[in-house]
MOPAC internal coordinates of N, CA, C and O (Angstrom, degrees):
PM7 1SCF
backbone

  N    0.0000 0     0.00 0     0.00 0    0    0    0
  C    1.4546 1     0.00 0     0.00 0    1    0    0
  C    1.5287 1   108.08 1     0.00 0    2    1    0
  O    1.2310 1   125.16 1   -27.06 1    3    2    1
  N    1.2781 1   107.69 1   152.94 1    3    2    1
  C    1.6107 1   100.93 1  -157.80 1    5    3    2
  C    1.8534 1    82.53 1  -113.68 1    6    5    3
  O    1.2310 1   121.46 1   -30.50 1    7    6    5
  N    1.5446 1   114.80 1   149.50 1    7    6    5
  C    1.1260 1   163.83 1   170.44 1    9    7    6
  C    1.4397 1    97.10 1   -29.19 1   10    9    7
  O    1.2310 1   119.17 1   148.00 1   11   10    9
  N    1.5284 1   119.18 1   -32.00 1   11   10    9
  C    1.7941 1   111.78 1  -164.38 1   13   11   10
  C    1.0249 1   103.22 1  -120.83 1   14   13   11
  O    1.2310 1   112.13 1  -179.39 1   15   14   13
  N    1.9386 1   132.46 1     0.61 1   15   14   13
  C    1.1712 1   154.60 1  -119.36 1   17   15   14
  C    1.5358 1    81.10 1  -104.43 1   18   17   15
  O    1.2310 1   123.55 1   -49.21 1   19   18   17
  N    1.3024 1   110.80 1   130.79 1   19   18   17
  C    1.5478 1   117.89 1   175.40 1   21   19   18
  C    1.2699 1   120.21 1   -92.73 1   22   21   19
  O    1.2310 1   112.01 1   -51.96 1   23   22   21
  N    1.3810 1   132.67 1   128.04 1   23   22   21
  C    1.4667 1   136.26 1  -179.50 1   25   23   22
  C    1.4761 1   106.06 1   -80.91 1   26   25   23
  O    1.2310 1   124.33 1   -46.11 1   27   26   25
  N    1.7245 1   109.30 1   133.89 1   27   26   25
  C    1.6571 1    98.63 1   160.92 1   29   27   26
  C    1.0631 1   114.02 1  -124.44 1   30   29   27
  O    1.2310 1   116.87 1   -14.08 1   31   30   29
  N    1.7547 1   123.56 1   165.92 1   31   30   29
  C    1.3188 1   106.41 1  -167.69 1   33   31   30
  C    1.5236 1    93.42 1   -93.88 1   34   33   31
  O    1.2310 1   123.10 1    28.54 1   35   34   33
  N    1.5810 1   111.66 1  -151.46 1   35   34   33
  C    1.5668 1   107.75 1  -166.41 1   37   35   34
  C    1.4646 1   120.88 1   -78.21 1   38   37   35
  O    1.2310 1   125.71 1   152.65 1   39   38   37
  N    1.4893 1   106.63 1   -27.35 1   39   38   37
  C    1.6448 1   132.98 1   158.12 1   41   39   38
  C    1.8991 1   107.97 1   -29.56 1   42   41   39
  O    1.2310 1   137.19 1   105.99 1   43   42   41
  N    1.2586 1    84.30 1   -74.01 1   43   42   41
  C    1.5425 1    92.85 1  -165.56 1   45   43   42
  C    1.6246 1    93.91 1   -81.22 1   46   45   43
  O    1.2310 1    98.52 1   158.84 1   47   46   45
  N    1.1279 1   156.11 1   -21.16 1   47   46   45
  C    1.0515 1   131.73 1   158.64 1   49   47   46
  C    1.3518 1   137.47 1   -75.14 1   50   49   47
  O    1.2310 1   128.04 1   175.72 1   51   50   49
  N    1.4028 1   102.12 1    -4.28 1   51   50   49
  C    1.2285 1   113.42 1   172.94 1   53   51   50
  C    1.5407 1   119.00 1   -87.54 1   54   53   51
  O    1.2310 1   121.25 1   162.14 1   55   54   53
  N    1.1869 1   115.22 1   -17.86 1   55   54   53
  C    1.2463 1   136.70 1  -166.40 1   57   55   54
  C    1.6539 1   103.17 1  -101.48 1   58   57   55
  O    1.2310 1   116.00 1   131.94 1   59   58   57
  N    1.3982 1   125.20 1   -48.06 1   59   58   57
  C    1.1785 1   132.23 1   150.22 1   61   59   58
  C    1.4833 1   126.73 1   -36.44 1   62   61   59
  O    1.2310 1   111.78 1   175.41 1   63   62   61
  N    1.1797 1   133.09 1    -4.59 1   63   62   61
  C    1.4823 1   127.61 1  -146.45 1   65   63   62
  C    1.2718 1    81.26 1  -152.03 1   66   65   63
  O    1.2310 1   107.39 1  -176.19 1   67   66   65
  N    1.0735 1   141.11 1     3.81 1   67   66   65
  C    1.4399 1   134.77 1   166.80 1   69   67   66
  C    1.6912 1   134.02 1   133.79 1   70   69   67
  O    1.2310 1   125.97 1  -162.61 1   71   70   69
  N    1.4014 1   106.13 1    17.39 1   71   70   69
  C    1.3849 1   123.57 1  -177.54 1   73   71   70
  C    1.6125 1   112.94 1    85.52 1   74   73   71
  O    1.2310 1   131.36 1  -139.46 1   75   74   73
  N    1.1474 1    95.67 1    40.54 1   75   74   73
  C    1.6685 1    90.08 1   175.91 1   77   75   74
  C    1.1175 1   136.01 1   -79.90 1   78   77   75
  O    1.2310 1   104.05 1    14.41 1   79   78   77
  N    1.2550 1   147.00 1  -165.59 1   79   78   77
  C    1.5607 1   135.83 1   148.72 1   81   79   78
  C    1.5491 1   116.09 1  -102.07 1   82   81   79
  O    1.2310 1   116.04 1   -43.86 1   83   82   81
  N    1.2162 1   125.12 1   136.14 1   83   82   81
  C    0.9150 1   125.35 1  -162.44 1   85   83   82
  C    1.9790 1   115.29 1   -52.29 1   86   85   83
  O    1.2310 1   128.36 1   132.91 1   87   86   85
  N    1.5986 1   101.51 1   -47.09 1   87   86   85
  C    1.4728 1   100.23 1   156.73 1   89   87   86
  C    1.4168 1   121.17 1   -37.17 1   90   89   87
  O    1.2310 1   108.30 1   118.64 1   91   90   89
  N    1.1364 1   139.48 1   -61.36 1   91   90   89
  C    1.7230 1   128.53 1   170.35 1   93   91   90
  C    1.6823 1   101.01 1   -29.07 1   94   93   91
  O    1.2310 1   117.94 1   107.51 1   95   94   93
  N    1.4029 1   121.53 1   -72.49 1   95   94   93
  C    1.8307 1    95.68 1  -159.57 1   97   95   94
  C    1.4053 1    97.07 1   -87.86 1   98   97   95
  O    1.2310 1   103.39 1  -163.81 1   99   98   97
  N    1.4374 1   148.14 1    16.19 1   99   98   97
  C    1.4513 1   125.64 1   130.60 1  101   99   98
  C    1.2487 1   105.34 1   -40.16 1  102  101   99
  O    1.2310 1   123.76 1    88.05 1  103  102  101
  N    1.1963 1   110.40 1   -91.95 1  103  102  101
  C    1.5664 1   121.48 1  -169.76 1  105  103  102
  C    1.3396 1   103.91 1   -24.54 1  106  105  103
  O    1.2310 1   114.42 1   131.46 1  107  106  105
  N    1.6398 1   128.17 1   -48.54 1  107  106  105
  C    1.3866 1   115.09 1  -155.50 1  109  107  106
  C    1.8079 1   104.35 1   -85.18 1  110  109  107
  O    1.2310 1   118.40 1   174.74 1  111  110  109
  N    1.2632 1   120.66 1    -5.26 1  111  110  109
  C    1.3766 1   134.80 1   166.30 1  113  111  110
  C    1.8931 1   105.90 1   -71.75 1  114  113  111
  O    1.2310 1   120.50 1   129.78 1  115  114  113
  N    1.0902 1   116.65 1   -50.22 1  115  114  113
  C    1.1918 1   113.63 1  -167.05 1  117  115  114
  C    1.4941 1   114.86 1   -91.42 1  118  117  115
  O    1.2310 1   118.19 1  -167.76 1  119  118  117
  N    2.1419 1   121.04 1    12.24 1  119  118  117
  C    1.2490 1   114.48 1   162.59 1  121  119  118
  C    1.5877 1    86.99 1  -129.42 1  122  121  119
  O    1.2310 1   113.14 1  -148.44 1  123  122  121
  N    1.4778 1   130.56 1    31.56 1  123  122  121
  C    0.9751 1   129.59 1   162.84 1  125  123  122
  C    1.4547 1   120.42 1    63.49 1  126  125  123
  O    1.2310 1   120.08 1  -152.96 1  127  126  125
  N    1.4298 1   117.46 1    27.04 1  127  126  125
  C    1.3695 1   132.51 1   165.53 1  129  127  126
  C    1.2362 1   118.89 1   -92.81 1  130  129  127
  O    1.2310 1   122.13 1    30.23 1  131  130  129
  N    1.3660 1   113.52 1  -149.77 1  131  130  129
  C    1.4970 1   135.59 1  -160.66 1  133  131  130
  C    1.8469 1   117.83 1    26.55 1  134  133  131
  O    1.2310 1   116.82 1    68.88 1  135  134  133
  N    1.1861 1   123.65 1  -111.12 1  135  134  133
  C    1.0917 1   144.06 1   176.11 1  137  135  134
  C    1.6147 1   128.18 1  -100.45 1  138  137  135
  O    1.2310 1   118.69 1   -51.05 1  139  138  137
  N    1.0263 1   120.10 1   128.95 1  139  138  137
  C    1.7127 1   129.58 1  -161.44 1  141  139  138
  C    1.8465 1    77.38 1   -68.59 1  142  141  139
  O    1.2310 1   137.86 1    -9.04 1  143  142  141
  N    1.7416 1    82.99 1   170.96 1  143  142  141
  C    1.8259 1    86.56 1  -179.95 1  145  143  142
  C    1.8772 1    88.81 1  -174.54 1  146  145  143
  O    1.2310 1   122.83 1   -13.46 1  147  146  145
  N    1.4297 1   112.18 1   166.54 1  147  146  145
  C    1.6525 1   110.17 1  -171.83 1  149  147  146
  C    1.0892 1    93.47 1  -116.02 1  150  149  147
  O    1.2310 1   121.07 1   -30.45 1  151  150  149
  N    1.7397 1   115.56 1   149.55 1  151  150  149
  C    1.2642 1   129.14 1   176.04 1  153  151  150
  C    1.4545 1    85.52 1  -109.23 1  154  153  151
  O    1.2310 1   119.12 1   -25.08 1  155  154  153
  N    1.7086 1   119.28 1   154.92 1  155  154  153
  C    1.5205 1   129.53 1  -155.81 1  157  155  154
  C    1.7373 1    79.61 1  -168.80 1  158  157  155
  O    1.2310 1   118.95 1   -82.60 1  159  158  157
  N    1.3928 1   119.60 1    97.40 1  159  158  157
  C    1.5707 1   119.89 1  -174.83 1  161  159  158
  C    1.6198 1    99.81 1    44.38 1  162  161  159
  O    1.2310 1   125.30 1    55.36 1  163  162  161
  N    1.1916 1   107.43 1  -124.64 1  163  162  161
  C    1.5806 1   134.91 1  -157.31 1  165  163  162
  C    1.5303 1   101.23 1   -79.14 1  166  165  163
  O    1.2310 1   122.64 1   137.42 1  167  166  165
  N    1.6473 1   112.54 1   -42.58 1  167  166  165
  C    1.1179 1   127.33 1  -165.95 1  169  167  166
  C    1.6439 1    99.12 1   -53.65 1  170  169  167
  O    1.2310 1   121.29 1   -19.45 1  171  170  169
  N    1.7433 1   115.13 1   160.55 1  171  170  169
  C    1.6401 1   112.96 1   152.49 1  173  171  170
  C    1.7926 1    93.66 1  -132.04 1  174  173  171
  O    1.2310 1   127.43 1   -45.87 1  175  174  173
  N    1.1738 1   103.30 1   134.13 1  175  174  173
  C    1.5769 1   110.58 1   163.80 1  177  175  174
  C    1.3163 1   116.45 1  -128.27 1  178  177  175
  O    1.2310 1   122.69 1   -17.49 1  179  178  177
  N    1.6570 1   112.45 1   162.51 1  179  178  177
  C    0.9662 1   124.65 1   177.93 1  181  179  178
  C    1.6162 1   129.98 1  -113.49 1  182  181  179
  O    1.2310 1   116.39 1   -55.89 1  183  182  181
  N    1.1540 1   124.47 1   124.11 1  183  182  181
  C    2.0471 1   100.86 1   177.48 1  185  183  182
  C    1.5755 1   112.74 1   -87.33 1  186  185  183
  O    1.2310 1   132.79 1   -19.23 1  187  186  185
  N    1.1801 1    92.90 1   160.77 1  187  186  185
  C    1.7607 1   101.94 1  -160.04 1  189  187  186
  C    1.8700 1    78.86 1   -83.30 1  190  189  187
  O    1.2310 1   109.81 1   172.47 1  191  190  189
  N    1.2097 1   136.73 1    -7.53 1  191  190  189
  C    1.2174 1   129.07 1  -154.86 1  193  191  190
  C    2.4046 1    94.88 1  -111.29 1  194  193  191
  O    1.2310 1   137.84 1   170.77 1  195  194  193
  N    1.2017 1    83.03 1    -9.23 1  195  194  193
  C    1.6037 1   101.31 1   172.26 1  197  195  194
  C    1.0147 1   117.57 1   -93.64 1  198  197  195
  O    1.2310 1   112.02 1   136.09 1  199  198  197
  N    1.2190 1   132.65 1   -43.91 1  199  198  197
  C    1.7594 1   167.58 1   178.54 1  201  199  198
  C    1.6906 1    91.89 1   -59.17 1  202  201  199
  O    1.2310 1   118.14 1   125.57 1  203  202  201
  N    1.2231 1   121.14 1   -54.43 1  203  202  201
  C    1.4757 1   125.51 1  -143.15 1  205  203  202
  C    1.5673 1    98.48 1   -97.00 1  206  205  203
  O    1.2310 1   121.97 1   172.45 1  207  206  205
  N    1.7197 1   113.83 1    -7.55 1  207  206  205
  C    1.6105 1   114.55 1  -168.34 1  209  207  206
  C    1.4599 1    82.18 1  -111.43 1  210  209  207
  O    1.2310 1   109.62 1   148.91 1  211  210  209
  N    1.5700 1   137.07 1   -31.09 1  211  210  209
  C    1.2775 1   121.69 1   170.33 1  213  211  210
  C    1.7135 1   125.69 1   -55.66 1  214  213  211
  O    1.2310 1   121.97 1   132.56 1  215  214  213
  N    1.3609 1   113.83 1   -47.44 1  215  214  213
  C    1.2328 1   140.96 1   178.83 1  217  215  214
  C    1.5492 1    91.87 1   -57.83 1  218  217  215
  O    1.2310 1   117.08 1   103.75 1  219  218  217
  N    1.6208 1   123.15 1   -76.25 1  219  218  217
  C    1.7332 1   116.51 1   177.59 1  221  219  218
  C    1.6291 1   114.13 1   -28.16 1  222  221  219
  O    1.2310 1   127.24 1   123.30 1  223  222  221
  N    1.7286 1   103.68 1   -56.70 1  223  222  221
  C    1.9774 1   104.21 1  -166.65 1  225  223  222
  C    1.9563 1    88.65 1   -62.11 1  226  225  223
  O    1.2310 1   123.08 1   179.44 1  227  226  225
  N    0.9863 1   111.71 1    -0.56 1  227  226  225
  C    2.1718 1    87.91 1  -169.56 1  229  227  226
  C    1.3462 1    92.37 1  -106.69 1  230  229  227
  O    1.2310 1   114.76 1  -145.81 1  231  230  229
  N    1.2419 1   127.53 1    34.19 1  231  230  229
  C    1.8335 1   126.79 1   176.19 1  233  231  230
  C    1.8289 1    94.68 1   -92.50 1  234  233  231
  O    1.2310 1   132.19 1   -35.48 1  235  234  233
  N    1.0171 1    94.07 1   144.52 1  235  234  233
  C    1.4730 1   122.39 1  -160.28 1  237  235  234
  C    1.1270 1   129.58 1  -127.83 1  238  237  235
  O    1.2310 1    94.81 1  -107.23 1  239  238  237
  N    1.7640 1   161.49 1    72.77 1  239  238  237
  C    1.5063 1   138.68 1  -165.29 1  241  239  238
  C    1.2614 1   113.52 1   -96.11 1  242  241  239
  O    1.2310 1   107.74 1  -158.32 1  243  242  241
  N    1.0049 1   140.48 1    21.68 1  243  242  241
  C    1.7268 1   164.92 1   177.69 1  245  243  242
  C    1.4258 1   128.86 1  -158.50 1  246  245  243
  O    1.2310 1   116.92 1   -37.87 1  247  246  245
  N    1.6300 1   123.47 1   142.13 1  247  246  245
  C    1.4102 1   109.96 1  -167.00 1  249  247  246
  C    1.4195 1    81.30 1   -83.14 1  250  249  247
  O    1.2310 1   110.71 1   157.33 1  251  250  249
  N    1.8447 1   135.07 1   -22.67 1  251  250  249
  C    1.5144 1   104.27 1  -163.59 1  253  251  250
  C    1.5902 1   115.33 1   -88.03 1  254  253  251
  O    1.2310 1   126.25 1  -167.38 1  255  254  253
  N    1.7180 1   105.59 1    12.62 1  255  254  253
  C    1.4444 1   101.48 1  -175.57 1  257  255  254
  C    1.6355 1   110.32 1   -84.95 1  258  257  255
  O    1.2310 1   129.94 1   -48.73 1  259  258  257
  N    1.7451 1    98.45 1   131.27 1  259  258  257
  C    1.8132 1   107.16 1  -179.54 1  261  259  258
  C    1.6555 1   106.29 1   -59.60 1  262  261  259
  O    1.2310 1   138.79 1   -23.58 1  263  262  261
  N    1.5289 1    81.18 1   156.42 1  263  262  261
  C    1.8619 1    94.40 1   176.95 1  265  263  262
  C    1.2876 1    94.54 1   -82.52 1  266  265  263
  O    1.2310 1   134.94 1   -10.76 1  267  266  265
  N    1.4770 1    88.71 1   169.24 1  267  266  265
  C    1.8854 1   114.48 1   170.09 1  269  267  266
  C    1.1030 1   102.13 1   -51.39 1  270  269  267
  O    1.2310 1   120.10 1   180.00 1  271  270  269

C-alpha cells in the first residue's frame, strides 16, 4: 500500500465498488468473501488499490463464465 493510499470506511467502499449498501460487504466479511479490507482496532478499512484488484478479478466475457 502506497504512503498517500487513501483508506475508506465501509460506506464509501461500498459505494465505490459499485453502489452497494454497506450491509453487502458486512455480510461479505463475515462469510469471508468479496474484497480483503484492514482491521486498525475497531476500525475496518479499505484501499482503493484493494477495491480496484477486486473489481479487476470480477471481469467477465460470458454470463456462463465461473468466478475466481
Amino acid at each position: 500500500m502506497a504512503a498517500q493510499s487513501k483508506l475508506f470506511n465501509t460506506i464509501q467502499a461500498a459505494d465505490y465498488i459499485g453502489g452497494l449498501k454497506k450491509n453487502t460487504l458486512e455480510g461479505w466479511r463475515i462469510r469471508g468473501a468479496g474484497t480483503v479490507y484492514r482491521k486498525i482496532g475497531r476500525l475496518v478499512r479499505y484501499t482503493i488499490d484493494d477495491l480496484d484488484a477486486y473489481l479487476t478479478a470480477q471481469t467477465r466475457t460470458s454470463t456462463s463464465q465461473a468466478g475466481a
